[in-house]
Chimera marker file (.cmm) of the C-alpha trace (Angstrom):
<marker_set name="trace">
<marker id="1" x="37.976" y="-60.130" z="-168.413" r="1" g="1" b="0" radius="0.5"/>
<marker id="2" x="35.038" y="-62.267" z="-166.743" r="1" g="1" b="0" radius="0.5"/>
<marker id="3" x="32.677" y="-60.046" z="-167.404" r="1" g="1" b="0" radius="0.5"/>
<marker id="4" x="31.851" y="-60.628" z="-171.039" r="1" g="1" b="0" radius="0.5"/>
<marker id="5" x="31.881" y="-64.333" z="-170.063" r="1" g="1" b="0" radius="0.5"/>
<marker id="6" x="28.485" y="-63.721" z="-167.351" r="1" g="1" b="0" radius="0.5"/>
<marker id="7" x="26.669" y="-61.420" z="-169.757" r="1" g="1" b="0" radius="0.5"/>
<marker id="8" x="27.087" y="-64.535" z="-172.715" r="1" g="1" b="0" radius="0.5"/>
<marker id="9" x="25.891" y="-66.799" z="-170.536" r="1" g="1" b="0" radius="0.5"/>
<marker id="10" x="23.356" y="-64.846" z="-168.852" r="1" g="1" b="0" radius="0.5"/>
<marker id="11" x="22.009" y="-64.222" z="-172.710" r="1" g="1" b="0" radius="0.5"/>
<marker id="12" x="21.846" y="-67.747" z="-173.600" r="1" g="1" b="0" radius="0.5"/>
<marker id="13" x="19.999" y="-68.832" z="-170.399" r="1" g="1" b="0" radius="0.5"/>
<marker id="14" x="17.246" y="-66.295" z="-171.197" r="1" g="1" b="0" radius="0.5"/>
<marker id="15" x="17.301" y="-67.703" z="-174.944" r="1" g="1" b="0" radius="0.5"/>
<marker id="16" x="16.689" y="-71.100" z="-173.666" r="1" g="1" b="0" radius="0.5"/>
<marker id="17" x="14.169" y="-70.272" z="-170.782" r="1" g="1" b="0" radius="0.5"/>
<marker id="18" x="12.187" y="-68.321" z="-174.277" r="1" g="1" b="0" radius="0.5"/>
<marker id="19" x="12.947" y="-71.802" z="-176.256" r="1" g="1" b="0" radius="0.5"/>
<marker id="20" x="11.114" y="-73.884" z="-173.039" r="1" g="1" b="0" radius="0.5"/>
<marker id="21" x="8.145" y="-71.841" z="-172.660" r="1" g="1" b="0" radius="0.5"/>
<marker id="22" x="7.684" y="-71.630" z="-176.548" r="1" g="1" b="0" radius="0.5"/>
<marker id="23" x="7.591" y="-75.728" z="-176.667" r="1" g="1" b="0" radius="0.5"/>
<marker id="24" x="5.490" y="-75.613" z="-173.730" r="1" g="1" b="0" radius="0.5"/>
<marker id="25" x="3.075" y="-73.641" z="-175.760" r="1" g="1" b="0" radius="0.5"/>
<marker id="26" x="3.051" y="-74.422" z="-179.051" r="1" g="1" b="0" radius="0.5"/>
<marker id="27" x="2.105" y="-77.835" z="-180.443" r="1" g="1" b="0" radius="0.5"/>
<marker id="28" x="4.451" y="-79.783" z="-182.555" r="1" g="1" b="0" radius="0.5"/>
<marker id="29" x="2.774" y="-78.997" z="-185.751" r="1" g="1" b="0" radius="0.5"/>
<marker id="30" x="3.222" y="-75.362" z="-185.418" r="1" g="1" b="0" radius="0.5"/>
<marker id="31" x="6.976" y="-75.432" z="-184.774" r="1" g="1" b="0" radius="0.5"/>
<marker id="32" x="8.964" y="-73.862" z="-187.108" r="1" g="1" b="0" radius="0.5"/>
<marker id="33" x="10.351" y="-76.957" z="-189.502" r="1" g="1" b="0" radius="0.5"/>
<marker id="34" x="13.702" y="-76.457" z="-188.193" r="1" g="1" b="0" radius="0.5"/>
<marker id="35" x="13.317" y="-77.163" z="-184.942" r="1" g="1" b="0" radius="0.5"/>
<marker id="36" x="13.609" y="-80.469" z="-182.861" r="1" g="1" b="0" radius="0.5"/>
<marker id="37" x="10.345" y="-82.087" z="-182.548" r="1" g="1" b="0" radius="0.5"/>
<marker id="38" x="8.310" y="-80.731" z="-185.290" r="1" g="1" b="0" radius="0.5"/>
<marker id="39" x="5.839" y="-83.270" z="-186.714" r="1" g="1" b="0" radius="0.5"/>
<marker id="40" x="3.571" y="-81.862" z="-190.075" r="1" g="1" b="0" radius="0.5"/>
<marker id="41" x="-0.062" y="-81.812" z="-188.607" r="1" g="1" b="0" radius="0.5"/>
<marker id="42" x="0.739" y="-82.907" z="-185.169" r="1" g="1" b="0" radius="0.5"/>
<marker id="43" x="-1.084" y="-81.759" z="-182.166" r="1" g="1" b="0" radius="0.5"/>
<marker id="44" x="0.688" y="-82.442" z="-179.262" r="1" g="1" b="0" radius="0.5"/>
<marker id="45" x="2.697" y="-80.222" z="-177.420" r="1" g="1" b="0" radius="0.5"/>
<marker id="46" x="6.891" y="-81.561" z="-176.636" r="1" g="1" b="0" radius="0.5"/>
<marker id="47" x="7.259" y="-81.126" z="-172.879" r="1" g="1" b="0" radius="0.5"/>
<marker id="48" x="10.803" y="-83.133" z="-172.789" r="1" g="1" b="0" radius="0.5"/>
<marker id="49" x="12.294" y="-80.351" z="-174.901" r="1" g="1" b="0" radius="0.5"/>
<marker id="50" x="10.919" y="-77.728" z="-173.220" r="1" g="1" b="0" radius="0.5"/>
<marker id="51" x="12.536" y="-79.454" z="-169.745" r="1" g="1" b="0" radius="0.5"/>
<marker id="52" x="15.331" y="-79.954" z="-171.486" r="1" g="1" b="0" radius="0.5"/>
<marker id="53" x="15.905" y="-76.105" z="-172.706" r="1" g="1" b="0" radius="0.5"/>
<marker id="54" x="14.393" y="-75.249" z="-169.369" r="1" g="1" b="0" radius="0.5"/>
<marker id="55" x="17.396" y="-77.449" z="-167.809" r="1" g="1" b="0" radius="0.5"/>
<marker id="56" x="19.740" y="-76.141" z="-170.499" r="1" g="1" b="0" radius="0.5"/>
<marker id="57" x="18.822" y="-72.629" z="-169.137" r="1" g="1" b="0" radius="0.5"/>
<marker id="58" x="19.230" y="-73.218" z="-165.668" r="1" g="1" b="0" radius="0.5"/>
<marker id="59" x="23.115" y="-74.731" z="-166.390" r="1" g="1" b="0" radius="0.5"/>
<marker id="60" x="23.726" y="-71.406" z="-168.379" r="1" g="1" b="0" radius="0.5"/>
<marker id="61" x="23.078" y="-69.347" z="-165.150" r="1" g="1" b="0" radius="0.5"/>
<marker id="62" x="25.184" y="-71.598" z="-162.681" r="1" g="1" b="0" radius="0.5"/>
<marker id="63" x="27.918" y="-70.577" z="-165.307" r="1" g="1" b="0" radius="0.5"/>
<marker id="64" x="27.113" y="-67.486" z="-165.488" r="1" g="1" b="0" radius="0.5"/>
<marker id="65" x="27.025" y="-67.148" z="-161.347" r="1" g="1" b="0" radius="0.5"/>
<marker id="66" x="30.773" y="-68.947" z="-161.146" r="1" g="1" b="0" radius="0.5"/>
<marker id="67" x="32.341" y="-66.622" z="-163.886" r="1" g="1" b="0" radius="0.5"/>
<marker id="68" x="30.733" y="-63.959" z="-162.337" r="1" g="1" b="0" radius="0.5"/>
<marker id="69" x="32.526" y="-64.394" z="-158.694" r="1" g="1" b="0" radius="0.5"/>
<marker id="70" x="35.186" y="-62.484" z="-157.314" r="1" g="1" b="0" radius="0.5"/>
<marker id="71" x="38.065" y="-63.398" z="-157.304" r="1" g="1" b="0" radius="0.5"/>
<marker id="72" x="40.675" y="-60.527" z="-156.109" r="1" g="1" b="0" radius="0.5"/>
<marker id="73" x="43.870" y="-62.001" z="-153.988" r="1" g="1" b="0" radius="0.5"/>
<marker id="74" x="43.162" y="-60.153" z="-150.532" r="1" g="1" b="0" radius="0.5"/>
<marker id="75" x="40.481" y="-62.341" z="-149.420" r="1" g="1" b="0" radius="0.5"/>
<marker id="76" x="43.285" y="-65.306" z="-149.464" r="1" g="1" b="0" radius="0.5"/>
<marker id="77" x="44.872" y="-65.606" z="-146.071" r="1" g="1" b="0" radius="0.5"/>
<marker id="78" x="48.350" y="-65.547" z="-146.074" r="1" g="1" b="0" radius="0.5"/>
<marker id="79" x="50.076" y="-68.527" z="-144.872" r="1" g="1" b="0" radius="0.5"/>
<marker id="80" x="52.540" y="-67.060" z="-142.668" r="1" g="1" b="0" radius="0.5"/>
<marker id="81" x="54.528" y="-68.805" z="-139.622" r="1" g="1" b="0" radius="0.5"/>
<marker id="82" x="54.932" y="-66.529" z="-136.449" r="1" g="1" b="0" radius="0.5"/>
<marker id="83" x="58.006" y="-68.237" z="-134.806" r="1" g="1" b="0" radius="0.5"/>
<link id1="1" id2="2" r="1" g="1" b="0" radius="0.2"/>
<link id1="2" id2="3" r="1" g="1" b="0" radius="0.2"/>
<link id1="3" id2="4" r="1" g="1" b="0" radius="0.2"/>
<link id1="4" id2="5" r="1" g="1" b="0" radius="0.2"/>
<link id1="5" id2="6" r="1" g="1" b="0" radius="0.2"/>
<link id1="6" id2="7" r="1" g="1" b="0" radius="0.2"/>
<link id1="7" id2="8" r="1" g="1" b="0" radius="0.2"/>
<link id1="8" id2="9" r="1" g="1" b="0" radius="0.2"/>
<link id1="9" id2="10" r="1" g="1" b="0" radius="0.2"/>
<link id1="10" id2="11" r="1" g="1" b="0" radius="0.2"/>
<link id1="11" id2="12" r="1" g="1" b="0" radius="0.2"/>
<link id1="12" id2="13" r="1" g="1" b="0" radius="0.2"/>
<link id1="13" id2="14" r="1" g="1" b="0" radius="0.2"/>
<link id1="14" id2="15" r="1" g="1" b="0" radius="0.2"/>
<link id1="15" id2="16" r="1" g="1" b="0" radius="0.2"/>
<link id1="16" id2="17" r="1" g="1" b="0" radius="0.2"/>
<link id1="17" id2="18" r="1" g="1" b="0" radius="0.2"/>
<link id1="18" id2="19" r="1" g="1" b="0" radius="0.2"/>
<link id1="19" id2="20" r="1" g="1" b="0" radius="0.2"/>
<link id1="20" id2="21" r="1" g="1" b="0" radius="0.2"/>
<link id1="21" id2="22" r="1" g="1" b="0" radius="0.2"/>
<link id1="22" id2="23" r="1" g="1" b="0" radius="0.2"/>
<link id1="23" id2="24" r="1" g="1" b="0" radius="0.2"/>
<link id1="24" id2="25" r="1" g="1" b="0" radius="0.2"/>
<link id1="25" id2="26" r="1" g="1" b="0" radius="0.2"/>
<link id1="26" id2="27" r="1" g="1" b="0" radius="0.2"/>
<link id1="27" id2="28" r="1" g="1" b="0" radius="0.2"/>
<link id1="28" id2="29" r="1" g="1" b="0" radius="0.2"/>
<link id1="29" id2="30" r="1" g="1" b="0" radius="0.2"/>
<link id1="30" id2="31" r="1" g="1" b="0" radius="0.2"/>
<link id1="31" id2="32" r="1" g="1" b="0" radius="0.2"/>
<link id1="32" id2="33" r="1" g="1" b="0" radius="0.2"/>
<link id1="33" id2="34" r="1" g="1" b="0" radius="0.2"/>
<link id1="34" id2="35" r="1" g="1" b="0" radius="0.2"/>
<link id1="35" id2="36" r="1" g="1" b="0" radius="0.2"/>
<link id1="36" id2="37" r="1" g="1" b="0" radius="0.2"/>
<link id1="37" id2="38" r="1" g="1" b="0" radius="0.2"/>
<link id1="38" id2="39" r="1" g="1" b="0" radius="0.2"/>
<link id1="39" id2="40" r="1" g="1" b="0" radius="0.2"/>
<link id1="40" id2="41" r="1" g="1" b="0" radius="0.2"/>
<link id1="41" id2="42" r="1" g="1" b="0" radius="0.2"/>
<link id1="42" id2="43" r="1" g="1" b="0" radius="0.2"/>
<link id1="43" id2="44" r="1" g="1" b="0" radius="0.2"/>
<link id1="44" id2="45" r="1" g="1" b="0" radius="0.2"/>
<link id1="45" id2="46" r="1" g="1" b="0" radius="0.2"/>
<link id1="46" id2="47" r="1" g="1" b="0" radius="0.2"/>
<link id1="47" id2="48" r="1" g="1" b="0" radius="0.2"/>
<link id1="48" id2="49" r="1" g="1" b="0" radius="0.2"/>
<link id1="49" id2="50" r="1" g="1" b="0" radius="0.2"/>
<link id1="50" id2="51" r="1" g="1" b="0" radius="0.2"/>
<link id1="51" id2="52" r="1" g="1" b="0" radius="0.2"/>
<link id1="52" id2="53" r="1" g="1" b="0" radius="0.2"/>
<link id1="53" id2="54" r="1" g="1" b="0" radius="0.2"/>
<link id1="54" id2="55" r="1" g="1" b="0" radius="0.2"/>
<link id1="55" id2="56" r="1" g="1" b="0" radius="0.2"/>
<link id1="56" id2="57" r="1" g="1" b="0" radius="0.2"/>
<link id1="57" id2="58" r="1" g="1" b="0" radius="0.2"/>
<link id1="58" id2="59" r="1" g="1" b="0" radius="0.2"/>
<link id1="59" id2="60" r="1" g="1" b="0" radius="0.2"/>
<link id1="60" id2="61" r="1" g="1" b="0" radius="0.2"/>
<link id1="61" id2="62" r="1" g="1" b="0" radius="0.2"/>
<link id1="62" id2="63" r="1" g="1" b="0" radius="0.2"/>
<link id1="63" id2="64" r="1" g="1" b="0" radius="0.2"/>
<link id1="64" id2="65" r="1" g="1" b="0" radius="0.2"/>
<link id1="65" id2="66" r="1" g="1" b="0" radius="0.2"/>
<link id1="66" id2="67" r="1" g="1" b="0" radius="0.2"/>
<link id1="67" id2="68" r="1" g="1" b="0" radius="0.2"/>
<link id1="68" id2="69" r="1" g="1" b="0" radius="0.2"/>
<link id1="69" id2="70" r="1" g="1" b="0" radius="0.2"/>
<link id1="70" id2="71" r="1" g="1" b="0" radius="0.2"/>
<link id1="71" id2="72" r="1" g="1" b="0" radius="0.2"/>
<link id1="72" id2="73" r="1" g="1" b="0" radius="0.2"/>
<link id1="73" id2="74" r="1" g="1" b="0" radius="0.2"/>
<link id1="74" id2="75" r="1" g="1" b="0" radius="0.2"/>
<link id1="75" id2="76" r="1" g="1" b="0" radius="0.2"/>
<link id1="76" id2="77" r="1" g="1" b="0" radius="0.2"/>
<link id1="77" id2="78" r="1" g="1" b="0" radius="0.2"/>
<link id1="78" id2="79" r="1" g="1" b="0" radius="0.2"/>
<link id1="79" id2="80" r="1" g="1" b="0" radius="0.2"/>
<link id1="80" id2="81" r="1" g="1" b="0" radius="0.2"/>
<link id1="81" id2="82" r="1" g="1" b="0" radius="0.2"/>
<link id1="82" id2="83" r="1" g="1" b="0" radius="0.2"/>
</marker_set>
């Protein structure tokens, strides 16, 4: 039941590494009006929210890596006593 878990988070890390290179590219007057940092006739381009959705993107695939893991019961040692 993991798996659906890594492929959502794996989805939204590649949406947010899209969202940083977007702001890294496009200058705040060009952003769609919906979106954080857009200033009407600005020319400057918002590299804190692209390191932020860079950052945000980088958190999505540790998650992604620890839902991912195994986790079956065999590779637990037994703790057994051998008096």
């Amino acid at each position: 039941m993991k798996r659906p878990w890594t492929i959502i988070f794996v989805i939204v890390a590649l949406i947010f590494f899209a969202l940083a290179v977007y702001y890294w590219t496009t200058k705040a007057g060009s952003l769609p009006h919906y979106f954080p940092g857009y200033e009407a006739g600005s020319t400057h381009i918002h590299l804190k929210h692209g390191l932020a959705a860079l950052i945000l993107g980088i958190g999505s695939l540790i998650l992604a890596w620890f839902s991912g893991g195994r986790r079956d019961k065999t590779s637990v040692p037994k703790n057994t006593k051998t008096d």
